[in-house]
C-alpha positions as CSV (number, residue, x, y, z in Angstrom):
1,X,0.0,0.0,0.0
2,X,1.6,3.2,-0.7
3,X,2.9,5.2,2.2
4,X,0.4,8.2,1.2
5,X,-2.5,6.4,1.7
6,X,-1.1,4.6,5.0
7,X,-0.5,7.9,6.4
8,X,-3.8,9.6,5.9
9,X,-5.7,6.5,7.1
10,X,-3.3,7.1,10.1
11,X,-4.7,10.5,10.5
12,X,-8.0,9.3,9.9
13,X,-7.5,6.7,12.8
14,X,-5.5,9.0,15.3
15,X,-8.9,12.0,14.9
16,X,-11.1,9.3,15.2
17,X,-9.2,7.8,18.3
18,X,-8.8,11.4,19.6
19,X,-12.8,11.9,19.4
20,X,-14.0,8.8,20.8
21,X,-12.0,9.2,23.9
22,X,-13.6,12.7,24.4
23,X,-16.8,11.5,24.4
24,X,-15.6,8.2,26.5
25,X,-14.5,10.9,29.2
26,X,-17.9,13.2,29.1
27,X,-19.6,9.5,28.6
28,X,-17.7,8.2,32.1
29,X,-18.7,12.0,33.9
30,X,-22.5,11.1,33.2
31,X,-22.2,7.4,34.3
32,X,-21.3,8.8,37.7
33,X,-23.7,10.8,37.8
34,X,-26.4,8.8,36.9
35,X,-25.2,5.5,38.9
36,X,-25.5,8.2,42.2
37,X,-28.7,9.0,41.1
38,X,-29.7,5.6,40.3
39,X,-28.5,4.5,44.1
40,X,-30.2,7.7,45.8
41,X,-33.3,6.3,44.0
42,X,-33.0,3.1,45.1
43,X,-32.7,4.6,48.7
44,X,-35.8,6.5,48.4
45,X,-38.0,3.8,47.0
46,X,-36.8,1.7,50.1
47,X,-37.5,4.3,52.5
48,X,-40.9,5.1,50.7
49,X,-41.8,1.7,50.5
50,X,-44.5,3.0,47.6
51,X,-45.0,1.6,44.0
52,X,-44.1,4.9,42.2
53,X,-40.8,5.3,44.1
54,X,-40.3,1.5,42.7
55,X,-41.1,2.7,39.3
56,X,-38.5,6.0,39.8
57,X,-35.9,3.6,40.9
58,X,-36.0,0.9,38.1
59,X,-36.3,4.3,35.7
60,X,-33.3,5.3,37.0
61,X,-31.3,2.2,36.9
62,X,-32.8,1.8,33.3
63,X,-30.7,5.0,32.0
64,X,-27.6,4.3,34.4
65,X,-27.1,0.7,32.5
66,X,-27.9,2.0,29.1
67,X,-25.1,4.7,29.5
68,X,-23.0,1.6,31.3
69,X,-23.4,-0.3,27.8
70,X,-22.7,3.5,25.6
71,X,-19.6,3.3,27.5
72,X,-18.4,0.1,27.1
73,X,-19.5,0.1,23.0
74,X,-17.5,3.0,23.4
75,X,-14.2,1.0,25.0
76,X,-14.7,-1.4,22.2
77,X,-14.6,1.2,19.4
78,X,-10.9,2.8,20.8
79,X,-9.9,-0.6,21.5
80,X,-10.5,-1.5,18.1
81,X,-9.5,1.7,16.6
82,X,-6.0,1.2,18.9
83,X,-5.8,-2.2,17.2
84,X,-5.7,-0.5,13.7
85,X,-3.5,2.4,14.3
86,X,-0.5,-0.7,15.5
87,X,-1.4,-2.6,12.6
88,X,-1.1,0.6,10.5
89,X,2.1,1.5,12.1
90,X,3.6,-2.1,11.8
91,X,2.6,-1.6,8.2
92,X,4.6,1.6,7.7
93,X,7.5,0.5,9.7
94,X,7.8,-2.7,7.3
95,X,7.3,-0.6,3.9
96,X,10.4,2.2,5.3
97,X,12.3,-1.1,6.1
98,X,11.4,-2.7,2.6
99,X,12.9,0.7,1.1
């Protein structure tokens, strides 16, 4: 493959690495968040012993896991993307050594 096009899909790989890890750290922030919530609800539905603090809680825990499983789709996407960038690089590294 020529060295041009292994470099841009380097760059490609490297932005797209750089932006996925952004929004893993802003994803991470908001999983906190939500997993307190999610436990302060859980408290409250105890304490209130009602149906619609039952509902509250399991609402809560409902938007906690979904952002649980945003995060980890989001760990297999760098991991995958990390995977690429070596396998580019290895590819680079063997073409200048071929030279």
């Amino acid at each position: 493959m020529a060295q041009s096009i292994l470099q841009r899909r380097l760059v490609d790989v490297s932005e797209r690495l750089k932006r996925l890890r952004a929004e893993l750290a802003v994803t991470e922030e908001q999983l906190a968040f939500l997993e307190e919530e999610a436990e302060s609800a859980r408290l409250r539905a105890l304490m209130a012993e009602t149906p619609l603090g039952d509902v509250e809680a399991r609402e809560t825990r409902r938007h906690a896991d979904a952002q649980g499983k945003h995060r980890d789709a989001l760990a297999r996407s760098i991991a995958d993307l990390v995977a690429e960038q070596d396998s580019l690089l290895d590819r680079m590294s063997a073409e200048m050594t071929n030279q």
